[in-house]
Residue, then its C-alpha position, 0 to 999 in steps of 0.5 A: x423198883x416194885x414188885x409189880x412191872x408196868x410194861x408198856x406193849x407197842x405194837x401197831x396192831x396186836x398179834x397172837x404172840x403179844x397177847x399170849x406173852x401180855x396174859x401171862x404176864x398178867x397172871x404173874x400180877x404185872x400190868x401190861x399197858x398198850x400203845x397201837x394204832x388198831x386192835x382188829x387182829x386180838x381184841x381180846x387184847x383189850x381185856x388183858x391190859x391195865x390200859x389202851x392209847x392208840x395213835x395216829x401216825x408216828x408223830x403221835x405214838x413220838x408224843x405219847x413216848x415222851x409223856x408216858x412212864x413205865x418200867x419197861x417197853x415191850x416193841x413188837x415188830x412189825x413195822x420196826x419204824x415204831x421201834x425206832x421212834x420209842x428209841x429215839x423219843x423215851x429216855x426214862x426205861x429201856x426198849x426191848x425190839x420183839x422180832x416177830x418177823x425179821x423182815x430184811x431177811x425174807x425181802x430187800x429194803x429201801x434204805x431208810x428201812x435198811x437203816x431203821x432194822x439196824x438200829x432196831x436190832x443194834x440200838x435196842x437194849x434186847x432182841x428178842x427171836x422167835x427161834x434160836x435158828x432166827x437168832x444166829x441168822x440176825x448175828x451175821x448181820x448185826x451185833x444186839x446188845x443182848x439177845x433172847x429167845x422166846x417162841x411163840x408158846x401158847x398159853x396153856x392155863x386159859x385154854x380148855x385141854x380137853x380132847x376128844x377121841x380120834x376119828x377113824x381113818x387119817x386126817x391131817x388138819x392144817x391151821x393158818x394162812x391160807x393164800x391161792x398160787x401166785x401171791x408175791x411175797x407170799x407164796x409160801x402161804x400156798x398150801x394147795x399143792x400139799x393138800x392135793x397130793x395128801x387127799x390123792x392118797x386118801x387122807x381127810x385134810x381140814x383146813x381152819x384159815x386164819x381169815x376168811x378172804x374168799x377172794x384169795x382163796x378161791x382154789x381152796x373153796x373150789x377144792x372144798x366144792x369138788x372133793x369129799x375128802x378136804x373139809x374147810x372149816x369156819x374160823x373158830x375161837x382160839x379157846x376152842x379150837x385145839x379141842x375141835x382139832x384133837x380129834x386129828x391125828x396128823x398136823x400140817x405145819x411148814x411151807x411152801x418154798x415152791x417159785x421162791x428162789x431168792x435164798x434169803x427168802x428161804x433162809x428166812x422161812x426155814x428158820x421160823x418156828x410157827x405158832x401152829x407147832x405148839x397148837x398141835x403139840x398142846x392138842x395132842x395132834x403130831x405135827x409133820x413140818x415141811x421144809x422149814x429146819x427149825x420147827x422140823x428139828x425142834x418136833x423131832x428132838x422133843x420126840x413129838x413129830x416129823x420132819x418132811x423134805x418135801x411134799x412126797x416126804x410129808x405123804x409117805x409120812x402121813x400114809x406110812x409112819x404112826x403119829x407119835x405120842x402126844x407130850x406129858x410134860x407140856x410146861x416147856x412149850x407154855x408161855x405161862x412157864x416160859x415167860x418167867x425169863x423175860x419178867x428177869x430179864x425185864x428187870x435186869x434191864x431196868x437194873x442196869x439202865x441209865x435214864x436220860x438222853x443227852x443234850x443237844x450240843x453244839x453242830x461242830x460236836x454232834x453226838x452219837x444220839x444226835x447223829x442217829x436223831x438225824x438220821x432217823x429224821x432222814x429216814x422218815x423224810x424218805x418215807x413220806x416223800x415216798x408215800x407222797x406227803x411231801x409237806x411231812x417229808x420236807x418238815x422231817x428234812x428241815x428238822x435233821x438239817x437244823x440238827x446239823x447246824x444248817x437252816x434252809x428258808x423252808x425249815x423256818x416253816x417246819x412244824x416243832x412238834x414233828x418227832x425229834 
């Protein structure tokens, strides 16, 4: 085992989260490779790692599995399909499941998908959570190996933390998504309601989206057009934005759990702990987190916030309560400190893992791999067959039924290098 780690990062296509924890792995002097299908979200992410592969479908990311060599893979979700298919195709490292979003929570699967969150969470050799709450919400439901938490901190040492004075007056910034009313699946990203109600009192609201789709956000710009107290900024630059927004006194975090009333959706959101809290924190802004228990704990037991039941709550607040000190201490919420745990967790695994997959036996005594291998070769024919690409999805059928022993006509067509 060397000092330096090559830590393999798989994610369809990096999110913020991968790229604070791939930076500060990287100041740490370990190499973090990657393996997506797109970089459009961080790009940046491209100077971070040692080195990029990007793959086309499943059978490709199976494939570049089986040739690459690392000490460890990283596997963010989601999709959790690419999980699965590391699991099933790397017998040289061990695969850590990163849950950013733990998916048959806050909506029901098909299940295929039912089946591959399962081995994800229960086959991988850690689960990573965003949250303790996400954590213990996962256990009811399925028994991990090991389990760590790790929220999505930023990494303080790469950002500029200068800030500015306060304006005068109240203002409330808000940073994120930002969607109109009626967004199935995602009408908790409607924050027009919170923000009507804040500039009904008086109060400067600045929203900074974190894309700009004008055709989901027509209230907003509407919003923007007729009120001088809500201010929609342009998208700034991660390295720049919480200087611009300290100079706020309030931060908005949250959501919105109006015409949400499947339970589970709820449970879900209140147990997430969103990446703009920390933002705030290391901003000196004071964050007011509505709904949403676990930020809104975490903010009040650091002493750094407020937590509102609901939109009057958060206008009381707002109108009525001082901000709260900003934080002096700010190495519990960097990633930079934070990720220390997961370099010894990384090599607690590699330590105690035992290389190699077992051989195909015979049908009549199918092993468990074996049996999760076909599984998950069901599982994919489901998923093309559903997608509408019924040449894939009857090669994936063939496969698993060859594993069981069984060679229908059409299998002798079936394409060897599909994943097994």
């Amino acid at each position: 085992m060397t000092n330096a780690l090559d830590i393999l990062f798989l994610h369809e296509n990096p999110c913020v989260r991968a790229y604070k924890q791939a930076v500060s792995l990287k100041k740490m002097g370990h190499r973090v490779h990657l393996v997506c299908r797109e970089l459009t979200f961080q790009p940046r992410m491209a100077d971070v790692v040692s080195g990029i592969q990007q793959y086309t479908d499943l059978d490709h990311l199976a494939g570049l599995l089986r040739k690459g060599r690392w000490d460890v893979i990283h596997s963010h979700n989601e999709p959790n399909e690419i999980t699965e298919i590391a699991l099933l195709n790397v017998d040289h490292c061990p695969v850590v499941y990163d849950c950013h979003d733990y998916t048959g929570l806050r909506q029901k699967l098909h299940a295929a998908q039912a089946r591959t969150e399962r081995r994800c969470f229960e086959d991988s050799h850690t689960v990573i959570h965003v949250s303790q709450g996400m954590l213990e919400t996962a256990a009811e439901r399925y028994a991990s190996r090991r389990t760590m938490v790790l929220p999505s901190f930023p990494s303080t040492a790469e950002l500029d933390l200068s800030r500015r004075p306060k304006l005068p007056g109240n203002h409330v910034v808000y940073l994120g998504g930002l969607l109109d009313a009626g967004r199935r699946n995602f009408e908790y990203r409607n924050y027009l309601p919170f923000f009507v109600a804040l500039i009904g009192h008086g109060v400067h609201v600045h929203a900074f989206p974190s894309s700009s789709t004008p055709e989901k956000m027509r209230s907003y710009l509407q919003l923007d057009a007729e009120s001088e107290l809500f201010h929609l900024h342009q998208k700034l630059p991660y390295e720049s934005l919480l200087e611009v927004i300290s100079m706020f006194q309030w931060g908005l975090t949250g959501f919105s759990f109006e015409g949400i009333d499947e339970p589970n959706r709820i449970r879900f959101l209140n147990n997430a702990l969103p990446n703009k809290l920390f933002d705030y924190i290391v901003a000196g802004v004071c964050p007011v987190v509505v709904n949403c228990d676990t930020a809104g704990r975490y903010a009040e037991e650091l002493g750094v916030g407020y937590h509102a039941r609901d939109i009057e709550h958060l206008v009381e607040i707002v109108t009525r309560e001082e901000p709260k000190a900003p934080l002096e201490d700010l190495s519990v919420v960097d990633m930079d400190a934070q990720v220390e745990r997961l370099v010894v967790l990384y090599r607690e695994l590699m330590e105690a893992y035992e290389p190699g997959l077992p051989s195909r036996p015979g049908a009549d005594t199918l092993s468990r791999r074996d049996l999760e291998r076909t599984e998950s070769l069901l599982n994919m024919a489901e998923h093309y067959e559903r997608t509408g690409n019924l040449a894939k999805s009857r090669r994936y059928r063939a496969q698993a039924m060859e594993l069981l022993g069984e060679t229908p006509a059409s299998a002798q067509d079936a394409d060897s290098n599909a994943v097994a």
